[in-house]
N, C-alpha and C positions, 0 to 999 in steps of 0.2 A: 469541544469543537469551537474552533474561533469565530469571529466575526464573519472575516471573508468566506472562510469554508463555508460557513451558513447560507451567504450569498448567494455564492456561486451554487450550492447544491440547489436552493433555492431557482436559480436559472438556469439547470439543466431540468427540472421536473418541468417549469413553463413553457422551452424549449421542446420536450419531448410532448407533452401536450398541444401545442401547433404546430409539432408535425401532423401525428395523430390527425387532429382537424382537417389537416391539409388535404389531405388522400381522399378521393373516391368514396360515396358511401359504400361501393361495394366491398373496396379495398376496407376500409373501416372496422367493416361486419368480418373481416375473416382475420383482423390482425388484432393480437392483445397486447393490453394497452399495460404488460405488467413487464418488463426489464429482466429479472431476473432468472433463469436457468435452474430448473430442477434437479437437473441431473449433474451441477456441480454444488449445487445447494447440498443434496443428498452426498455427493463423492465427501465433502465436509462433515456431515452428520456422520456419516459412518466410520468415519476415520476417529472419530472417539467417543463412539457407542457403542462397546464389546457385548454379541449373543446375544442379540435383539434382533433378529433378522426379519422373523413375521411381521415388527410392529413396524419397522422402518419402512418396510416396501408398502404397509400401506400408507403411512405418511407420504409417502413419492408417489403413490396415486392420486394423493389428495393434494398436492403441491400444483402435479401434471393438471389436475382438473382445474385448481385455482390458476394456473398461468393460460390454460386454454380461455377464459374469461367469456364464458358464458352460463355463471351464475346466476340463481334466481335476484332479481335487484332488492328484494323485496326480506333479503336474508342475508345472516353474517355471512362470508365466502366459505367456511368449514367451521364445525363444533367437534371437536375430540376430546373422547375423554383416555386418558393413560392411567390405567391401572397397575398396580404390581406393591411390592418392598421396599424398604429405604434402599437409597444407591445402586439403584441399577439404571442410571440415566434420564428417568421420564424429566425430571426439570431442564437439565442438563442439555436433554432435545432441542427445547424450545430457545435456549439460549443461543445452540450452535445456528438454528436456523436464525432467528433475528442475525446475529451474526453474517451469516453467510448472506443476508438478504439488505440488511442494513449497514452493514459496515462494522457494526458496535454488539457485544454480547448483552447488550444493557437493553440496547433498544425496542423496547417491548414495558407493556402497563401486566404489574405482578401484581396482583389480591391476594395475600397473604391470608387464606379462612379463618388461620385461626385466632385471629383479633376479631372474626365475626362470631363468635359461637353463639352468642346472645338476641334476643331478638329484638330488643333496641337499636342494635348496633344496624341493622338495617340501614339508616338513617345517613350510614358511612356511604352508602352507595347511593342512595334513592337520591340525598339531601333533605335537608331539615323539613319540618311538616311546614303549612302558612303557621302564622304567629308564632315560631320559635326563632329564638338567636340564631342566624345564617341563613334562613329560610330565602332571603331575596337576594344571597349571593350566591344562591345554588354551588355552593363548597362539593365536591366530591371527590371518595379517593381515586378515583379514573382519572386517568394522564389522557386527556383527549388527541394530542399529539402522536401518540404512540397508537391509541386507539382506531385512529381515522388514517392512518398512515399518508400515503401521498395517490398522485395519478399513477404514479410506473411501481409502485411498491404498496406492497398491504398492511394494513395496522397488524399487530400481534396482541394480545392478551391471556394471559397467561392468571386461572383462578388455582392456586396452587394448596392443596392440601381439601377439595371442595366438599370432604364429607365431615370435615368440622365445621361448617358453615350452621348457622340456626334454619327451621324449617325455613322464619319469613326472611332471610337472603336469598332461602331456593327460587322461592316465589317470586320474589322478586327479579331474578333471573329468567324467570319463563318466556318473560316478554322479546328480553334484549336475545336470545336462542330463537325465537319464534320468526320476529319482527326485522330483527337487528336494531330496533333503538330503546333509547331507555327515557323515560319523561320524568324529569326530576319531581318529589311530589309538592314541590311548588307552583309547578308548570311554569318556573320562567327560563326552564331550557330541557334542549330534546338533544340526548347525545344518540351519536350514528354509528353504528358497529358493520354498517354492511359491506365497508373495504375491509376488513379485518377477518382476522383468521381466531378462531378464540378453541383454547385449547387449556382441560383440565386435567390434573392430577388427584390421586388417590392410594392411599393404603388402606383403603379398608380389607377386613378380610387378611392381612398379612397376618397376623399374630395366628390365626386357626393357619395359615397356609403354612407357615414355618415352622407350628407342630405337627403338621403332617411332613414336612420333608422332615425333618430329625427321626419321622417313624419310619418312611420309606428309604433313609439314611443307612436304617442300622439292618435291612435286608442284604443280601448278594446282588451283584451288579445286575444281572440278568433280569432277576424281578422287579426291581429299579426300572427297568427298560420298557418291561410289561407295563408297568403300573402305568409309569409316561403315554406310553402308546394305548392304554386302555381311562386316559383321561380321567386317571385316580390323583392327576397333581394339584396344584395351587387352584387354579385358573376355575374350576369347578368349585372350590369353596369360594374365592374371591365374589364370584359372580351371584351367588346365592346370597354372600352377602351384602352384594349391590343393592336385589332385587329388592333385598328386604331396608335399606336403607333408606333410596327413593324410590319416587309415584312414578308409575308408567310415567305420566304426564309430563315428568321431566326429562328420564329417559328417551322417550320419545321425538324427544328435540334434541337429539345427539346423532350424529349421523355415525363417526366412528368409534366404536370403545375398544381398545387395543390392551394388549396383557403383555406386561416386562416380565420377564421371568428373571429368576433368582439369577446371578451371576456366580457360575461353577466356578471350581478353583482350577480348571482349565486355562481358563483366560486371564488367571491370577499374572502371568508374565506379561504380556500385551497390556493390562492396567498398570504394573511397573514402569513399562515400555511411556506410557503415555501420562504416568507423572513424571518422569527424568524430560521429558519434552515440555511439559508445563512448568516444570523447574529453570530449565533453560533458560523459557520467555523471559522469566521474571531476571532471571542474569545478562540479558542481553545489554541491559542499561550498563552492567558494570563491566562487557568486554570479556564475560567469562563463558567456558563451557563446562557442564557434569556430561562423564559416562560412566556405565556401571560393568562391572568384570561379569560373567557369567556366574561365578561362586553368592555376588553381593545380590545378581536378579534372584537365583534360586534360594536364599536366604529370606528377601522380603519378600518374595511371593508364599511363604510358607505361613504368613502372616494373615492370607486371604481367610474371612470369615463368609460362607454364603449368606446367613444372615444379615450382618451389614453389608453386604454390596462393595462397591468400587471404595465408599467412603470410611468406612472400616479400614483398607487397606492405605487408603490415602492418611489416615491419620496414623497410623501405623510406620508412614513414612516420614512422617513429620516429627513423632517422637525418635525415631530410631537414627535417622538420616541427617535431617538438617540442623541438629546443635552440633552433630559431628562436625558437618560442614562449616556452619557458623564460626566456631572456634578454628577453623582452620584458616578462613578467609583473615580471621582478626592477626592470629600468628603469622600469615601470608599476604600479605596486601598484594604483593604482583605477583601471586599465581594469578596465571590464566586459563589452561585448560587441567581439569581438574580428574581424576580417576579416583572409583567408591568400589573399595575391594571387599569380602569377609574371610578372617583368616581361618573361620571356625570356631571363632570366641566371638569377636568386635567386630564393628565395620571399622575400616581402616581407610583416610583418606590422604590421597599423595597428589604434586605437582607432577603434569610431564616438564620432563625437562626441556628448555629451550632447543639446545643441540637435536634432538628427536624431535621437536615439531617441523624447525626450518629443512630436517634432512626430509622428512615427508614431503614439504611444500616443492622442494629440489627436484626429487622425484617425479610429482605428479607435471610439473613443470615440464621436466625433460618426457616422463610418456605423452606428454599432449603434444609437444615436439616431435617427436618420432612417428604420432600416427596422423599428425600434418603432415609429414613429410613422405610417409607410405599411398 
């Protein structure tokens, strides 16, 4: 972001703050002081989170209640934790929502646990103890900016991976869940998490839960069905191994724990669907468009592993897909709109032809014409 954008964003938070002021205490008390729209926050989350429907709609309860802004002051605005498998979206969440809430899929402070496993490492978060190197610059990996977010927007923090974390990280955590702040153990600073939204991931439990689907796999669809409906799947093993993981104690300072389930190869097409669209993005710079024939969707959707999730399939598109393209763009500089066929063997990649795009354009030209003129 540049200079000015920073400015200027800068002077519409201040702006929206002396309105805020302006108004009535009465008016005051029944207006929140947050910008943002849940319900296009979420129309965004969903739009590329396949078969997650449980966990979503509690996410958009918990949005709903954070934009209503009558939070305890005295606590982070929401603690979630997302449970499930690799690639079924839980990180992915938190992006689209910073996303949709900040402008930027970035904008958000990620903890990576697993650089904490150690209980030294501690120190990554707390800061140095007194008498060690850093101790009176209170160094820490927390992006306080992201943390604290603004007046009309909420910080995000995202502890991503949180049961590799060592016991004294957990501990160390208790406070900023409890409190919302965290006192460096230097004590020459108190960071503030109580605009913020903090929100954790986990596989724990996946590896027992993805050997019970391979066993409930190799049954007939119907007892499949049973099983699901008699809460013989993941979500019961996951949780036991929550329980046995962490302390009530910390649990307890969790308001939502939420379960991704595996992604079926149902939705194996709509993940296709929704990387040729991410594929897009990234060609927009060069003027180009991909689509894909129905033979080349039903080809790499066959590719979907439940085990790996979306990201299985996403690399699966990457190896099979984009050197094809690659090599075409190199042998094609001015293709522009681009078509990914399977003949049954290869993926096969072709130019439309100029003459077929501008007859299209003609077309759509003269229908809009015709029904101006109806």
């Amino acid at each position: 972001m540049t200079f000015a954008s920073d400015r200027i964003s800068a002077n519409q938070e201040t702006l929206a703050k002396q309105r805020y002021e302006m108004q009535s205490k009465e008016r005051i008390a029944r207006t929140s002081r947050f910008s943002f729209d849940p319900e296009k926050v979420m129309q965004h989350v969903r739009g590329h989170i396949i078969g997650q429907r449980a966990a979503l709609d509690e996410i958009e309860n918990m949005l709903i209640t954070v934009k209503a802004d009558f939070n305890a002051p005295t606590r982070p605005l929401a603690v979630t934790l997302m449970l499930g498998p690799t690639g079924v979206g839980k990180t992915e969440t938190v992006r689209l929502i910073a996303e949709a809430i900040h402008g930027k899929p970035d904008a958000f402070c990620r903890i990576d646990m697993n650089t904490l496993a150690q209980e030294h490492y501690a120190a990554a978060l707390t800061g140095a103890p007194p008498g060690y190197v850093g101790s009176k610059e209170g160094n820490t990996l927390f992006d306080e900016a992201h943390i604290q977010g603004s007046f009309s927007k909420p910080g995000i923090v995202l502890f991503d991976e949180i049961e590799k974390a060592s016991t004294e990280v957990i501990r160390g955590l208790l406070n900023v869940l409890e409190t919302g702040t965290l006192k460096l153990t230097a004590g020459t600073k108190v960071l503030d998490f109580q605009n913020c939204m903090i929100f954790m991931t986990s596989n724990i439990g996946a590896k027992n839960a993805q050997a019970r689907l391979r066993q409930l796999a190799k049954l007939p669809k119907p007892i499949q069905k049973l099983a699901r409906l008699a809460k013989l799947d993941d979500s019961q093993i996951t949780e036991r191994a929550l329980y046995k993981k962490f302390d009530p104690e910390f649990l307890n300072r969790i308001e939502r724990i939420l379960h991704y389930e595996a992604v079926e190869a149902d939705f194996a097409p709509t993940l296709v669907s929704l990387e040729i669209q991410k594929l897009n993005q990234r060609l927009r710079k060069q003027s180009r468009t991909v689509e894909l024939t129905a033979a080349a969707t039903q080809f790499l959707s066959t590719g979907h592993d439940v085990r790996f999730g979306a990201r299985g399939l996403s690399r699966h598109f990457r190896v099979l897909v984009e050197p094809q393209l690659a090599r075409f763009f190199i042998q094609h500089p001015e293709a522009g709109q681009i078509i990914i066929d399977y003949d049954g063997k290869t993926i096969q990649v072709q130019s439309v032809p100029v003459e077929s795009v501008i007859e299209d354009l003609l077309f759509i030209m003269d229908d809009t014409g015709n029904n101006i003129k109806n």
